[in-house]
ROVO-612445 format. One record per residue (C-alpha): residue in three letters; x, y, z. Coordinates in steps of 0.25 Angstrom, whole numbers, padded with zeros to 4 digits, always signed. Example, Ala and Ser with C-alpha at 12.3 -4.5 7.8 and 13.67 -1.06 7.14 Angstrom:
% residues 2
ALA+0049-0018+0031;SER+0055-0004+0029;
% end
This chain:
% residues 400
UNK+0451+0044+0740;UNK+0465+0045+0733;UNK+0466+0050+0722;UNK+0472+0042+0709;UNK+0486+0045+0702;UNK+0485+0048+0687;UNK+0490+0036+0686;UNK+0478+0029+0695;UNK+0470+0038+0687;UNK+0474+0032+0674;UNK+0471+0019+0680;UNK+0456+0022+0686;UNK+0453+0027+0671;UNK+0458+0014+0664;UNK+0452+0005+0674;UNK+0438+0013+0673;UNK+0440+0012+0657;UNK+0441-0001+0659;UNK+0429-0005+0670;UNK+0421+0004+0662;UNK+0424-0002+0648;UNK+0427-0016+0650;UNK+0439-0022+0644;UNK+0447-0015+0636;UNK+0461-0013+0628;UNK+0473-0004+0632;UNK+0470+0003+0618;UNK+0456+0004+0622;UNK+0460+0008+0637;UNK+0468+0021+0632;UNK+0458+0023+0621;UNK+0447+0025+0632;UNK+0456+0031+0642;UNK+0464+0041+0632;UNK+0477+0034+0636;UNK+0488+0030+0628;UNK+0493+0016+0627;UNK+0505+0020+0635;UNK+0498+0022+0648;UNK+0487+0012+0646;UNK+0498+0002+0647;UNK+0505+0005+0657;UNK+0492+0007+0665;UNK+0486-0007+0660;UNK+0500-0013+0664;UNK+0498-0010+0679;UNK+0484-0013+0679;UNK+0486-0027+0673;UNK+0498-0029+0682;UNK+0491-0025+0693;UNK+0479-0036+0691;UNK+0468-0025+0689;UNK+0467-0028+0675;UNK+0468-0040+0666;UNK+0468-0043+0649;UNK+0458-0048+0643;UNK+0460-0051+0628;UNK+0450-0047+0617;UNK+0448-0043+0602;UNK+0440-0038+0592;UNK+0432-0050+0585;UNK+0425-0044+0575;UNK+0424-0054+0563;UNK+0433-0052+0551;UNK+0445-0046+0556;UNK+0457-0050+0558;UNK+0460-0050+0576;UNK+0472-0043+0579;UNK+0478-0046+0594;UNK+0468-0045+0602;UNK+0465-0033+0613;UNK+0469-0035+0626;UNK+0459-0029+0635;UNK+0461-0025+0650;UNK+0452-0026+0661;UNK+0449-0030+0677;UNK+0455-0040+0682;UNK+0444-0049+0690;UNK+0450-0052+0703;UNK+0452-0039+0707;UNK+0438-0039+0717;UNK+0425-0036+0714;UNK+0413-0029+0718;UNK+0399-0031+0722;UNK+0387-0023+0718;UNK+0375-0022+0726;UNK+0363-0015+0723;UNK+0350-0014+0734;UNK+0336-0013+0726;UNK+0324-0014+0735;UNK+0324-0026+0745;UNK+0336-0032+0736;UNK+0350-0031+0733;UNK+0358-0035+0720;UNK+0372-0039+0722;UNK+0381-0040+0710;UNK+0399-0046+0710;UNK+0408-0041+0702;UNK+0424-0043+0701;UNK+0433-0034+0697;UNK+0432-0034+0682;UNK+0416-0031+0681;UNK+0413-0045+0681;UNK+0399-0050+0687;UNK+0401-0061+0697;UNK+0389-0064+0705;UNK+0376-0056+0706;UNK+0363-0057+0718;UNK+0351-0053+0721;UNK+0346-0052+0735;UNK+0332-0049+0740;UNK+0333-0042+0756;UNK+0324-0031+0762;UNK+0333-0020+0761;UNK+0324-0006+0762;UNK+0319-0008+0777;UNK+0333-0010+0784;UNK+0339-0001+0792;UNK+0352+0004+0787;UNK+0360-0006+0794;UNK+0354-0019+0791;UNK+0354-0012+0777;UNK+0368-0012+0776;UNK+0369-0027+0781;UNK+0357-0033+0772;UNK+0367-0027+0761;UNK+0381-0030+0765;UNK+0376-0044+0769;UNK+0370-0047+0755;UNK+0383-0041+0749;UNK+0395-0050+0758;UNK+0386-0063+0756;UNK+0384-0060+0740;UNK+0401-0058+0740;UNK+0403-0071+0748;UNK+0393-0078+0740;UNK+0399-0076+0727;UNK+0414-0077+0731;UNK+0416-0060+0730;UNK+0430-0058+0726;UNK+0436-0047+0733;UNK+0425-0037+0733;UNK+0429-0024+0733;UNK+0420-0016+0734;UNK+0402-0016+0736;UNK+0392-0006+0726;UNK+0380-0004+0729;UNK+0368+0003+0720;UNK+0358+0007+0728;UNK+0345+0015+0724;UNK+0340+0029+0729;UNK+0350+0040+0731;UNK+0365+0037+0735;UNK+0377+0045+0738;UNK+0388+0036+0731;UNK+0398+0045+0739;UNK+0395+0042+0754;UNK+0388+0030+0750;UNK+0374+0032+0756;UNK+0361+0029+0752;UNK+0354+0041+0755;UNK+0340+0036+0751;UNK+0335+0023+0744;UNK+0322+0018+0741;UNK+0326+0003+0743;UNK+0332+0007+0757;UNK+0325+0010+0769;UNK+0337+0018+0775;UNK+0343+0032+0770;UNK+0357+0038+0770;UNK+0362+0022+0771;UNK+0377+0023+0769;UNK+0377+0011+0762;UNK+0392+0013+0757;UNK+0398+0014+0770;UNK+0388+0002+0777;UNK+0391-0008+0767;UNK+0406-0005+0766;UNK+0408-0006+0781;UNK+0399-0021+0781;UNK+0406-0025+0769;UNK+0420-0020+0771;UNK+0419-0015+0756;UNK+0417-0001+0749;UNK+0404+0001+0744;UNK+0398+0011+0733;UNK+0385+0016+0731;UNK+0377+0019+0721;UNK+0363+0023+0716;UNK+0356+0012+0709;UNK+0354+0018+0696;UNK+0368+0025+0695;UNK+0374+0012+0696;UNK+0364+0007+0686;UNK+0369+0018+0676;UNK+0382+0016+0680;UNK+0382+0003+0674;UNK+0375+0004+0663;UNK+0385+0017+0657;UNK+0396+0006+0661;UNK+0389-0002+0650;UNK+0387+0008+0639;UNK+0399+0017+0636;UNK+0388+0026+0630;UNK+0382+0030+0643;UNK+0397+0033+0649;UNK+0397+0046+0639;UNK+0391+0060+0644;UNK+0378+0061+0653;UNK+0370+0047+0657;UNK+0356+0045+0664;UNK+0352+0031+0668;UNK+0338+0031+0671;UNK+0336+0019+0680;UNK+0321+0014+0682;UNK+0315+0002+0691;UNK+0316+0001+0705;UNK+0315+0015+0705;UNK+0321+0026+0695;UNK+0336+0031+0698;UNK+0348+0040+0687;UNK+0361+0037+0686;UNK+0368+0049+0678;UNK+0381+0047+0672;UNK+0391+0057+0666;UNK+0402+0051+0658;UNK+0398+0037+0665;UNK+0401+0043+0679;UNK+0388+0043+0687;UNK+0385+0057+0692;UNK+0383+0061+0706;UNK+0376+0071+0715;UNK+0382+0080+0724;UNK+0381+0071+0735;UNK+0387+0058+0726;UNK+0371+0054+0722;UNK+0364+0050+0710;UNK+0351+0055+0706;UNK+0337+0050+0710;UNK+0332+0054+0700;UNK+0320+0044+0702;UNK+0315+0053+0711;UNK+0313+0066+0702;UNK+0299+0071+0706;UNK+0290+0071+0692;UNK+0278+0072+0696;UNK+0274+0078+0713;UNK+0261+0069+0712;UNK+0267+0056+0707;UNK+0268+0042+0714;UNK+0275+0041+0725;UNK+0290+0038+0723;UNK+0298+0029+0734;UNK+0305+0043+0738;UNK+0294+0047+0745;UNK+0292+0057+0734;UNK+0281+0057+0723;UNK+0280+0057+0707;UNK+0296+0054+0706;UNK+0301+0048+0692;UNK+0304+0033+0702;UNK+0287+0035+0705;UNK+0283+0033+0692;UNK+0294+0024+0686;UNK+0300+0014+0697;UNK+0296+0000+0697;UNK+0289+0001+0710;UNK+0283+0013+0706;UNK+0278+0005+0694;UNK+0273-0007+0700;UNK+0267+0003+0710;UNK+0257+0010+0699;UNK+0255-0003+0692;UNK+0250-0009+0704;UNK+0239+0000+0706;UNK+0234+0000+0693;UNK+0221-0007+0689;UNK+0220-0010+0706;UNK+0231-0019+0705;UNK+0234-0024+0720;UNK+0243-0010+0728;UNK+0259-0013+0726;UNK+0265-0022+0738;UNK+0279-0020+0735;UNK+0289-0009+0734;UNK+0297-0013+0723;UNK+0292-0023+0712;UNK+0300-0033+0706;UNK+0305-0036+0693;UNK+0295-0045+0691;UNK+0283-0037+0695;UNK+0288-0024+0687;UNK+0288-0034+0674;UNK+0273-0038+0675;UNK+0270-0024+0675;UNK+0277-0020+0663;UNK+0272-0033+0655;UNK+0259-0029+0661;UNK+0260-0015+0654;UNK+0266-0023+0642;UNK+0255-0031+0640;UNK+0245-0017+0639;UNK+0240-0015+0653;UNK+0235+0000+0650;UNK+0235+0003+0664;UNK+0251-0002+0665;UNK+0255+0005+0653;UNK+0251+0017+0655;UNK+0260+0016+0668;UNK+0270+0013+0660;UNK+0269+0025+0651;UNK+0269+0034+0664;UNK+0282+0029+0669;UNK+0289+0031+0654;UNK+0282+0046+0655;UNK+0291+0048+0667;UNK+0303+0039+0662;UNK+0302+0050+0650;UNK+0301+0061+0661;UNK+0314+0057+0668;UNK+0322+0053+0657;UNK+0319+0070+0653;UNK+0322+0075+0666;UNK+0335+0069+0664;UNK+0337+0073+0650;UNK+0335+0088+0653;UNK+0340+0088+0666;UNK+0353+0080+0666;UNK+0354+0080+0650;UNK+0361+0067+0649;UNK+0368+0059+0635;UNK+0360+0046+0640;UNK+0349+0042+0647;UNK+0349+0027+0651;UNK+0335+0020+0654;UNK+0338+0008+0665;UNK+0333+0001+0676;UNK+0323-0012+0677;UNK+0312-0004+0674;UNK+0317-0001+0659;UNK+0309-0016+0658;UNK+0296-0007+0653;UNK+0305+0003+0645;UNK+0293-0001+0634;UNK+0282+0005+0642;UNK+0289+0017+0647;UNK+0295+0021+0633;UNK+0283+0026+0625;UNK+0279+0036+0637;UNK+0293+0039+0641;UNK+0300+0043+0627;UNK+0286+0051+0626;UNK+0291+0057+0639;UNK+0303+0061+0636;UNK+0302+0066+0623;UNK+0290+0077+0628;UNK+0298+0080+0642;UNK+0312+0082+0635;UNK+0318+0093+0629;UNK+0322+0087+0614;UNK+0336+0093+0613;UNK+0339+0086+0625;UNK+0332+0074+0624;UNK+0340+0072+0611;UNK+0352+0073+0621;UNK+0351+0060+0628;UNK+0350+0046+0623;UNK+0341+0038+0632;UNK+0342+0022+0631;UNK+0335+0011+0639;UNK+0343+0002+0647;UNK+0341-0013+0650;UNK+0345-0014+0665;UNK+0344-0022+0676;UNK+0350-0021+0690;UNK+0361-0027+0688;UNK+0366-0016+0683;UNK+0364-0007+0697;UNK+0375-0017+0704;UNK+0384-0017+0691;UNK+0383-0002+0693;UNK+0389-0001+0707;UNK+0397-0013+0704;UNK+0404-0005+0690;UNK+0407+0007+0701;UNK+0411-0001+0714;UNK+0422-0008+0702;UNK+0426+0006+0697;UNK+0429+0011+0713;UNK+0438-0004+0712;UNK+0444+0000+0700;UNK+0448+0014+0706;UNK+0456+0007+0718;UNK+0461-0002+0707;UNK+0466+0013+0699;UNK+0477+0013+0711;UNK+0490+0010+0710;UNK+0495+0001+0720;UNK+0506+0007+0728;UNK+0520+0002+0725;
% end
């Protein structure tokens, strides 16, 4: 890849200011960027001349004082592409539209048997849903495809290397999908994405060291330093879900046992709920929404049996979030994921966990806050990176 001129440099960091913060002022631009007014309008000028930006005119409105002129705020133009996110849960795939100014257009859910296909037909089941989901909805121009994907992924190369909800390994699912769709296509792990997202909406979380904790279909980590998510040495995540706790523990989809995902997943969950009290043996792999809510009102309504399930999930939720404070020592750590929907049962025994498992002075260290998620936020994740890797080819000056 080329590398940019100072001037492109420039460029990439205001464009990035401005895909990060929304909206903002050319005073605001050089305040966040440390530039002087001098070069954030002469960088603004090409930008708006070239069509990548556009004005849009705002003010204060506080009540009681008197409006001077009002700001005039920069920010994408609309008609400059957009990008599709895709993320493949078990059996079912999510796609989400978006132009080129972060606006959603058009979002689907489809239901296919995804984990018993070969790595081919894999790649076609995929890259079908994607073409007919863009000619459905009038895609404008999409530029490029990204896709959130569970298990471990190298974001580099652009291979799954192993998935839960895939029934192949070492698929390069980059490289397969961009040559059936004639688009580039990035990777990513499923809870990075999700914790890419959610730092994009709390400027907070941008600041120093953070651990999103994802919980639900099964328990994933996306770390973030300064907002940049961190990567291994070979361009991974973590699985962190997959950290052994106990060597006689209930089996994790791994193939391993006693792993944090044993205990605390969904279907691990559902799993232990139904075989309490001789309730009939599990039938399925993964439960659904639906399912997992009449556990949890179950347990709600005083089901000692339920409860007490509950309070051994929070032990090892408390566990985890330890391992991470004294391990990785973050600012933040972000609770997320579908299954923060029984955040009240887990707390009691999880705070109790943390508390007796944690060193004090480091524990005091990190912030932990509980977010309210859904999975619209793993394809808003790949969809806010796929716009970034737009925004880069954007940073270029156009030859002369």
């Amino acid at each position: 890849m080329l590398s940019l001129t100072p001037r492109e440099t420039a460029r990439r960091r205001l464009l990035d200011a401005l895909r990060r913060e929304g909206p903002l002022a050319r005073v605001e631009i050089g305040q966040q960027l440390g530039m002087s007014p001098a070069s954030v309008s002469e960088l603004t000028a090409s930008l708006l001349e070239e069509g990548i930006l556009v004005t849009e005119e705002g003010g204060d409105s506080l009540p009681g004082l008197i409006r001077g002129r009002p700001k005039v705020r920069l920010f994408f133009a609309e008609t400059l592409g957009s990008v599709i996110g895709v993320w493949t849960g078990f059996n079912r795939i999510e796609l989400r539209l978006v132009d080129s100014a972060g606006r959603n257009r058009a979002s689907r859910h489809v239901e296919r048997p995804l984990r018993n296909l070969e790595a081919e037909a894999l790649l076609d089941v995929l890259a079908e849903a994607i073409t007919t989901f863009a000619h459905d909805t009038g895609a404008p121009d999409v530029k490029a495809i990204g896709l959130a994907c569970q298990g471990y992924v190298d974001t580099h190369d652009g291979i799954v290397a192993w998935s839960p909800v895939l029934g192949t390994r070492d698929l390069p699912l980059a490289a397969g999908l961009g040559e059936r769709l004639g688009k580039p296509v990035l990777i990513e792990n499923d809870a990075s994405a999700m914790a890419f997202a959610i730092a994009q909406r709390d400027p907070a979380l941008r600041s120093g060291r953070t651990a999103c904790l994802m919980i639900g279909d099964g328990v994933g980590l996306g770390f973030l330093v300064q907002g940049e998510l961190y990567r291994g040495a070979r361009s991974g995540g973590s699985e962190f879900g997959h950290v052994r706790l106990r060597r006689s523990g209930p089996q994790c989809r791994c193939g391993g046992r006693g792993c944090i995902e044993a205990f605390l997943a969904d279907y691990a969950l559902h799993r232990d709920a139904q075989l309490i009290d001789h309730r009939p043996a599990p039938t399925i792999l993964l439960p659904s929404e639906e399912a997992m809510g009449a556990i949890v009102d179950q347990a709600r309504a005083g089901d000692a049996a339920l409860l007490n399930l509950f309070r051994e999930a929070g032990e090892v939720l408390g566990d985890a979030a330890s391992i991470l404070i004294q391990t990785l020592e973050p600012d933040h750590i972000v609770i997320c994921g579908p299954g923060t929907r029984a955040m009240d049962l887990l707390r009691p025994s999880f705070e109790a966990a943390l508390e007796s498992q944690t060193i004090p002075t480091l524990r005091s260290l990190t912030t932990i806050q509980v977010v309210d998620s859904s999975l619209d936020l793993l394809t808003e994740g790949v969809v806010m990176q796929a716009l970034r890797e737009l925004d880069l080819d954007l940073a270029r000056l156009r030859a002369a």
